[in-house]
N, C-alpha and C positions, 0 to 999 in steps of 0.2 A: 490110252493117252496119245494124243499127235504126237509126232515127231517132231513139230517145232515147239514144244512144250519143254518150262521142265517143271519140278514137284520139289518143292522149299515146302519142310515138315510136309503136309499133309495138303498144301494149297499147290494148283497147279496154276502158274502161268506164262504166259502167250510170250513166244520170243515174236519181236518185230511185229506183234501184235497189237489187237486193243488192249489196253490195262483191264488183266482182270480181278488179281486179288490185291486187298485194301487191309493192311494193318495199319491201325492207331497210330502206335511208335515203331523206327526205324532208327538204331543208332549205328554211327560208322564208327568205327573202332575198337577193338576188345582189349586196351589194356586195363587198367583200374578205375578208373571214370567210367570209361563202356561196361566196362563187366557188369560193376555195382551196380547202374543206373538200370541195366538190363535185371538183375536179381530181384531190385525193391520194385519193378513196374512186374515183374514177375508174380513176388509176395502178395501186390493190391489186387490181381488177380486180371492184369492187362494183357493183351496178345503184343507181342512187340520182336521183331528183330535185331540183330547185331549182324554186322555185315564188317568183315577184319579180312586185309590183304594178303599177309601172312597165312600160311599154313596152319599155323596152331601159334598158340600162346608165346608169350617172350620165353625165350632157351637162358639166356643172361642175365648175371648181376644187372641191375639197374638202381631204383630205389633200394632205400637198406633201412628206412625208420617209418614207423608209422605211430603214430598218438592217440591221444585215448579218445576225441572225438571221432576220430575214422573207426576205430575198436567199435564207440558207438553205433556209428553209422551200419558193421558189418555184423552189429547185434540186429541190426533192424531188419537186414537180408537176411539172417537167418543162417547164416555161415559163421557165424563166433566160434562155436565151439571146436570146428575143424582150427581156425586161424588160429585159436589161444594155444594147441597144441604145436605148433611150431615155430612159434618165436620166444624169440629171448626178454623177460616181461621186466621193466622199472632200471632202466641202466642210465647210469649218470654221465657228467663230463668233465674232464678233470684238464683245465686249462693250464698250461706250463712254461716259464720263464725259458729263455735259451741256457742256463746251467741246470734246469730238471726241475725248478722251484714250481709248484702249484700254488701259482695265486688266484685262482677260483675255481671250486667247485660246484656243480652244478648236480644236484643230487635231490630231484623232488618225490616226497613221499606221499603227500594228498593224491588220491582217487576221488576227485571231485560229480568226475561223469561216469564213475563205477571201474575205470579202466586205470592203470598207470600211464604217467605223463608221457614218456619217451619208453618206446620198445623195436626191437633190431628185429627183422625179417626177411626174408629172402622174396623177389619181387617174382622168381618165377613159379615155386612155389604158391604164391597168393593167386596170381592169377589161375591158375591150375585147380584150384579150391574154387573160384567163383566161378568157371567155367563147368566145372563138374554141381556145383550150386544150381545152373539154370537147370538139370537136370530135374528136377522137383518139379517144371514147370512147363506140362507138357503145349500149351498155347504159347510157349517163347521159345524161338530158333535161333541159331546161330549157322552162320555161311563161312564157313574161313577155306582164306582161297580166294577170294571174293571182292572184286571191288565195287565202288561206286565211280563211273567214268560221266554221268553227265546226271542233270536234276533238273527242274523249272516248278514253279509254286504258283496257283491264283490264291483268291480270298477263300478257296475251298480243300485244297487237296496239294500235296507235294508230290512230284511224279517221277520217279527215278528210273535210272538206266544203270543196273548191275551189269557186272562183264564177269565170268568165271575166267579157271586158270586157260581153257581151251580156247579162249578168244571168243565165247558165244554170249551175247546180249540177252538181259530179260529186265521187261518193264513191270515194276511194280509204280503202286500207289501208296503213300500214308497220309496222315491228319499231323503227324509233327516227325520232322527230321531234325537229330543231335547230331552233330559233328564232334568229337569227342578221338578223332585222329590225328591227335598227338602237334607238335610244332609247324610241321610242315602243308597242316591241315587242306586237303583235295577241297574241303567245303566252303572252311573262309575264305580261301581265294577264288573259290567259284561267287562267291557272293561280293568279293570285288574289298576285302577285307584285307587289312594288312596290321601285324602287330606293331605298335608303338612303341617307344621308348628307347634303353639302351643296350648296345650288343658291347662286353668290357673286354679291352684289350688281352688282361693277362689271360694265361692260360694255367691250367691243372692236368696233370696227368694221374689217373685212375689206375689202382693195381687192385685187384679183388683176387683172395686168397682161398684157396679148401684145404684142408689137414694142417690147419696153422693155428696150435692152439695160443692163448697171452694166459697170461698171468693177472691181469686186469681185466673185468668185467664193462667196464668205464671205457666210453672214449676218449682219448688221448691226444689233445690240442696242441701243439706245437707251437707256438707264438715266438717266431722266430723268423726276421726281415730276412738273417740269412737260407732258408729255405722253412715256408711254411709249409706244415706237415697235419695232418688230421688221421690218425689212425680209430678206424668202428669194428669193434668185436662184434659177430652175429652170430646167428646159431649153428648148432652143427661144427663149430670149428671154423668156422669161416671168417674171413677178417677183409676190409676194407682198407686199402692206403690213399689218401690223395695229398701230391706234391706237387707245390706252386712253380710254374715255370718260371724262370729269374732272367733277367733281360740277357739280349742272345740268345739264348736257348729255345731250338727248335722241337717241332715235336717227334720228328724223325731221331735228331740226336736220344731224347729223352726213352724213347718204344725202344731200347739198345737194351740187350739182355745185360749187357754188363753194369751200363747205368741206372739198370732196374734193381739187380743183385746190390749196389752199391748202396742205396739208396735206401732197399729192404733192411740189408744186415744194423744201417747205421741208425738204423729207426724201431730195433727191437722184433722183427721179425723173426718168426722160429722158421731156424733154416732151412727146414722139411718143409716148409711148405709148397704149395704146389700152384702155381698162379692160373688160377682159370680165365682171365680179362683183362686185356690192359687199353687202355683209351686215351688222348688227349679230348678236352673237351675246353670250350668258351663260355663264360654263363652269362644269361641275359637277366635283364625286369624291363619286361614288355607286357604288353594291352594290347587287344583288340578294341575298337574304338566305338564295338556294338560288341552286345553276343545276342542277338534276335533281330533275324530280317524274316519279316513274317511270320511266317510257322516253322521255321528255321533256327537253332539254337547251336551254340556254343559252349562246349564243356571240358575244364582241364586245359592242357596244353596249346589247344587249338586258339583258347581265346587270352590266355596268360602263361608267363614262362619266368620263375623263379628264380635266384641266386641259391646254388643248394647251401649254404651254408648254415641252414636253420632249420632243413630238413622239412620242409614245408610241400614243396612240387607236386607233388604225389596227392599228400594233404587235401592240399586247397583242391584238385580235381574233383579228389571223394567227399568233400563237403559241397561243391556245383551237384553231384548228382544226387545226395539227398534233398537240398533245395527242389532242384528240378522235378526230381521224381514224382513227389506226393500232389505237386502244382496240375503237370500232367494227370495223372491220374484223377485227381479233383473233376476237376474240367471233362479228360471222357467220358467220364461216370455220369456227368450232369450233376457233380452234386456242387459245383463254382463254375462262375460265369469266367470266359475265355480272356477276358482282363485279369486275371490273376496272376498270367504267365508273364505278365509286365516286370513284377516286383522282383521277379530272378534275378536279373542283374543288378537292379537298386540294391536289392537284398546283399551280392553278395561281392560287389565290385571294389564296395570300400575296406571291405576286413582284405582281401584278395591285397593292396597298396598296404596295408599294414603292415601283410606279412614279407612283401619286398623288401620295403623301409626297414625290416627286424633283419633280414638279412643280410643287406647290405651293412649294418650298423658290426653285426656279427663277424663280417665277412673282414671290416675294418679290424677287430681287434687279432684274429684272428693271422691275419694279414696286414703287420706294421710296415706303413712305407718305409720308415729307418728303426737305425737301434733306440735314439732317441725318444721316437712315438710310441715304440713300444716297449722301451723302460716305464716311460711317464704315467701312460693308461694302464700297464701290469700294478707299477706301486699305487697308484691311485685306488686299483680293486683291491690288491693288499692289504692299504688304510681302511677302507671298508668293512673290512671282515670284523672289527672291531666295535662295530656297529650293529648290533642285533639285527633289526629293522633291516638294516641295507641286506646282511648275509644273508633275510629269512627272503627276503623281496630277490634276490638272483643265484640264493642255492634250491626256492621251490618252484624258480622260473616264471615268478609271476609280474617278467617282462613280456612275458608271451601273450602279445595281444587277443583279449576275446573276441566274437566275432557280439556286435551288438547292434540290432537295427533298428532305426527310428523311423523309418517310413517302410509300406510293405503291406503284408496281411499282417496286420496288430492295430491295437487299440492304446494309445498310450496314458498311461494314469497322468493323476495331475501331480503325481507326488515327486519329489526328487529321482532321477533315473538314478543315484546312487544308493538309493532304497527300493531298487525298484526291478524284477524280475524280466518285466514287459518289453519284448524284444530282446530277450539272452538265452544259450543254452539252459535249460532247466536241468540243475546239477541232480544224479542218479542216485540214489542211498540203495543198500540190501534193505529188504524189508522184509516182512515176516509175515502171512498171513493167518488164519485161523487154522490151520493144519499144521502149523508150527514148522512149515518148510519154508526156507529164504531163499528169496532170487530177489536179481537187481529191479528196478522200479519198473522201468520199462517193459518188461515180460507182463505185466498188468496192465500197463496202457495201452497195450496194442498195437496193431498198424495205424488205426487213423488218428483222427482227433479225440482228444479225454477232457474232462471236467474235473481236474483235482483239489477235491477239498482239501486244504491244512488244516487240521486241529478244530475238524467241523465231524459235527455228528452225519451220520448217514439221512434222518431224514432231511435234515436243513438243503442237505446237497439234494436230493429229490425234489423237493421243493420249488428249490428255486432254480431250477434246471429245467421246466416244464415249456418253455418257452418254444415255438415250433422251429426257432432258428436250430437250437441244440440238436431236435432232430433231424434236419435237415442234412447238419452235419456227419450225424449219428456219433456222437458223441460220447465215448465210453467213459463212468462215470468211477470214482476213485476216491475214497477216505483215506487219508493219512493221516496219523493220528503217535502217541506213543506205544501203544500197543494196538494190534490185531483185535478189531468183533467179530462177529457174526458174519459164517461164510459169507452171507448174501444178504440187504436186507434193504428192499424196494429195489431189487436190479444195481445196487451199489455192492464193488467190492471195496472189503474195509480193509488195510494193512498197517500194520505198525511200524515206526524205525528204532530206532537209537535215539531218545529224546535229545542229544549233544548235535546231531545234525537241525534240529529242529533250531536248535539256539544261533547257529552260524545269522553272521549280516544277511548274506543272500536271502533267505528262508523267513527269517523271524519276523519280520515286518511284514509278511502274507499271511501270517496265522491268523486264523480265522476268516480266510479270505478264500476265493476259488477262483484255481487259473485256468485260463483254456488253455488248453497244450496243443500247438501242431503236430503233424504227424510226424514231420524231422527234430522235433522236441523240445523248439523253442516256442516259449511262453506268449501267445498275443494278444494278451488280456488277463485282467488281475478284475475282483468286484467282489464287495459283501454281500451274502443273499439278502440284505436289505436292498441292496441297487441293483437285482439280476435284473428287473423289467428295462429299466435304463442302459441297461452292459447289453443286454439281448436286441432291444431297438437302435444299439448304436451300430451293433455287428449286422445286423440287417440291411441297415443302409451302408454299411460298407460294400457289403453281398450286390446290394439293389444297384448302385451307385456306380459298382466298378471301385478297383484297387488301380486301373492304370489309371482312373479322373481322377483318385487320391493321391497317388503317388505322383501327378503333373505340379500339386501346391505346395 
C-alpha cells in the first residue's frame, strides 16, 4: 500500500487523492441514532460507515429511560437480548405534593409492542452493546477518532473529507450521508441549517449516583414550586437526581459539594452513595427547518432537541433511524424508487412536535410556577383518580402520544383512522408457532416487508398475494390466527396468539383482512383478498408515481 494511503476495514483510500472507495451509507456519529441506524443497515445486509470524534463510546451517564418502541426498534438490530439483560424492565412514576402526598401514579402494565412501557438503562452501557453489535457485520466499519471536517454532494455522490486524530485527511465517497452528531451537529451547519424554536431560561442541575440503593423502584416527582426534584432508580444501584434551579441560583453556586450533600440528603438519598456526574444543563424544543438537503439527512439530535421531562430525546432519535434505515436500504437494493426517502421527515416530523408538546405539558406540572398552580393541577389529578377512565388513561400513560401517519409510504383505507391500523405501529403479540415454541411477532416477520393475514387461512393469503408488486417487495408472508397450523403451507408461516389480543379495537376490525407491514413495523396498507388486485394496483402506482409526487398533495 502507498504511503499516502490508508485502509478503513478492508478499503484503501487515497489521502489528498482521487476518491477511490464508495460506500452506500456514511453515518456521523456513534451515539444511539448512529449506532442503531448503523446495526439495521448492517442486519439488511448494507456496507455502511459510522465515523464518531471521540475515542470510543460515551463513558457517562446520559440518557436513563428507554421505551418499548426503541426495545422494538433494538429487536430489529438484533441486539434485544444483550440490552433486556441490563436494564431495569416496567418502572413507574409516582408524582408527589410538597408534604409527600402522591397524587398520581403513573404505573402502565400493557405490553402493547411486546416490550414494557417505561424501563431505566445506562446510556453507556447501550452504546457499548451496539458497538460490539456491528461486530456481526463484517461489511460495516466504524472510525472513532475520527472526524468529518468538510463534504460537497451533486445529483450523484456525497464526497467527504475525514481527518484522523494525527491531523491526516482521507477522501472518501457515499450515496447517502446521515448526520446523526448530536446538538451541535458539524453537518447541519455545514448545510447552512440552524435549529428552531426555544432555548428555556430555567436551569436543572444533574447528580447521577452509583452504590445508591432506594427503597422505591418508581421515579419520584417532586412537584414542589419550592425546589422541583425528579429522582430515577436505574440499574445496578444507580440513581439519577435532577433539581430545578430557582431564581438567583447560579450553576457554579449549585456544582458546590456542600449544596449537592444538602440537597441529596433532603431528597432521600442513601448516604453511601457515590456521585459519578454532576452537570447543570438548559433544555430546549427545537427543529431543524429540513432534515434532507439532497442525499444528506438528519437524525436525532442534530435535527431535534427535546425537553427531557418525558424522557423522549433518546427515543425520538432511535425511531429517526428505524424510519430511515429500511427507506435506505429499499432504494440501494433497487427494490424502491429514490423518492421514498422523501416521506422521512413527513413521516416523522410531526409525532417528533408531539412529543415536545407532551413534554413541556409534563415539564409544567412537574414544575409549578407557584404554590398556587400547583396546589390546583395536584387536586385537580387527585379529583381524577376517582374517575376510572381518567386513572386508566394517565396511570397506563395513554397520554403518550402514538406516532401515526397519514401521508408517506401507505395506503390509507376509507374507513375511519379510528378503526383503522393504516399508518400505526403494528402492536406485537407472543405467538406460538407449530413447534409449540413462542417468540414475539416480529421474529416471523423478518427484516423486510410481510403480508399478514388475520384470521385468514394460509391459502386465502397465497392467493391473493400473487401479485408481482408483493414480489417485488419480497414480501414474507404470515397467518395469524387463534392457534398455530401447519409448519409451512404454500411458503406461508402460520402462528397463533392469545384469541383476547385478537378482540382488542386495534386488531379486531382487520380480521379477516391482510396488512402489509413495513419493515420498521408499521402498517401501510389494510385489504380483503377479495380487493388484493385493487390494493396491489394501488401500491404500484404508488411505486411507479413516486411517494415524494404523493407526499407534495
Amino acid at each position: 500500500m502507498k504511503a499516502d494511503a490508508v485502509t478503513i476495514g478492508t478499503i484503501e483510500a487515497r489521502r489528498d487523492g482521487p476518491v477511490v472507495p464508495d460506500f452506500p451509507v456514511v453515518i456521523v456519529g456513534a451515539g444511539p441514532t448512529g449506532l442503531t441506524l448503523a446495526n439495521l443497515l448492517g442486519r439488511y445486509g448494507l456496507t455502511a460507515l459510522i465515523v464518531e470524534r471521540n475515542e470510543t463510546t460515551v463513558q457517562e451517564p446520559r440518557a436513563v429511560s428507554i421505551d418499548d418502541e426503541s426495545l422494538r426498534t433494538l429487536q430489529a438490530s438484533g441486539v434485544i437480548d444483550q440490552v433486556l439483560g441490563s436494564i431495569v424492565s416496567g418502572y413507574g412514576s409516582e408524582y408527589r405534593t410538597p408534604s409527600g402526598r402522591c397524587f398520581l401514579k403513573v404505573s402502565p402494565t400493557g405490553q402493547p409492542y411486546g416490550y414494557h412501557r417505561r424501563n431505566a438503562f445506562r446510556q453507556p452501557l447501550l452504546e457499548a452493546q451496539l458497538r460490539e453489535g456491528l461486530g456481526r457485520y463484517p461489511h460495516c466499519r466504524a472510525l472513532f477518532g475520527w472526524r468529518l471536517t468538510d463534504f460537497a454532494q451533486d445529483s450523484e455522490k456525497v464526497y467527504l473529507t475525514l481527518t484522523d486524530a494525527a491531523g491526516n485527511d482521507t477522501r472518501l465517497s457515499c450515496d447517502y450521508l446521515v448526520g446523526a452528531d448530536g446538538a451541535s451537529s458539524f453537518v447541519r451547519t455545514k448545510l447552512g441549517l440552524a435549529l428552531e424554536g426555544e432555548t428555556f431560561g430555567e436551569k436543572w442541575l444533574i447528580v447521577d449516583l452509583e452504590q445508591s440503593p432506594c427503597a422505591s423502584r418508581e421515579t419520584q416527582v417532586y412537584c414542589n414550586s419550592a425546589r422541583p426534584c425528579i429522582a430515577l432508580p436505574g440499574p445496578n444501584r444507580t440513581r439519577r437526581f435532577e433539581f430545578k434551579l430557582l431564581r438567583g441560583e447560579t450553576p457554579e453556586a449549585m456544582l458546590e459539594a456542600t449544596m449537592i450533600g444538602t440537597l441529596l440528603k433532603t431528597h432521600g438519598a442513601d448516604p453511601q452513595s457515590v456521585i459519578r456526574r454532576t452537570a447543570v444543563y438548559t433544555f430546549h424544543a427545537r427543529l431543524a427547518p429540513r432534515w434532507q438537503v439532497g442525499r444528506v439527512f438528519l437524525a436525532g439530535d442534530a435535527c431535534h432537541l427535546t425537553p427531557p421531562f418525558a424522557g423522549q430525546g433518546m427515543n425520538s432519535g432511535i425511531r429517526d433511524a428505524h424510519n430511515l434505515a429500511w427507506k435506505l436500504a429499499a432504494i440501494i437494493t433497487g427494490r424502491l424508487p429514490p423518492g421514498l426517502l422523501s416521506s422521512y421527515e413527513i413521516e416523522r416530523r410531526g409525532h417528533v412536535g408531539d412529543m415536545i408538546q407532551l413534554a413541556l405539558r409534563m415539564g409544567r406540572i412537574m414544575g409549578p410556577k407557584n404554590r398556587l398552580t400547583g396546589f390546583l393541577t395536584q387536586s385537580a389529578f387527585s379529583a381524577l383518580r376517582i374517575w376510572p377512565a381518567a386513572a386508566e388513561y394517565f396511570g397506563q400513560m395513554k397520554y403518550k402520544p402514538q406516532p401515526r401517519f397519514t401521508r408517506g409510504f401507505l395506503i390509507p383505507e376509507q374507513r375511519s383512522s379510528k378503526h383503522s391500523l393504516v399508518g400505526r405501529l403494528l402492536p406485537q403479540p407472543r405467538v406460538a408457532d407449530s413447534s409449540g415454541s413462542h417468540r414475539l411477532l416480529d421474529d416471523h416477520l423478518g427484516t423486510g416487508f410481510a403480508l399478514l393475514g388475520i384470521e385468514l387461512d394460509a391459502a386465502a393469503l397465497v392467493d391473493a398475494s400473487r401479485h408481482p408488486v408483493f414480489l417485488q417487495l419480497d414480501a414474507r408472508r404470515i397467518a395469524l390466527g387463534r392457534s398455530p397450523g401447519p409448519a409451512y403451507s404454500g411458503d406461508v408461516v402460520t402462528v397463533g396468539c392469545d384469541p383476547s389480543w385478537l378482540t382488542q379495537d386495534s386488531i379486531k376490525y382487520h380480521c379477516g383482512q391482510i396488512l402489509l407491514v413495513r419493515p420498521d413495523r408499521y402498517v401501510a396498507g389494510a385489504f380483503y383478498p377479495s380487493h388484493a388486485r385493487e390494493f396491489a394496483d394501488r401500491l404500484e402506482h404508488l411505486i411507479e408515481l413516486g411517494v415524494e409526487t404523493l407526499c407534495k398533495k
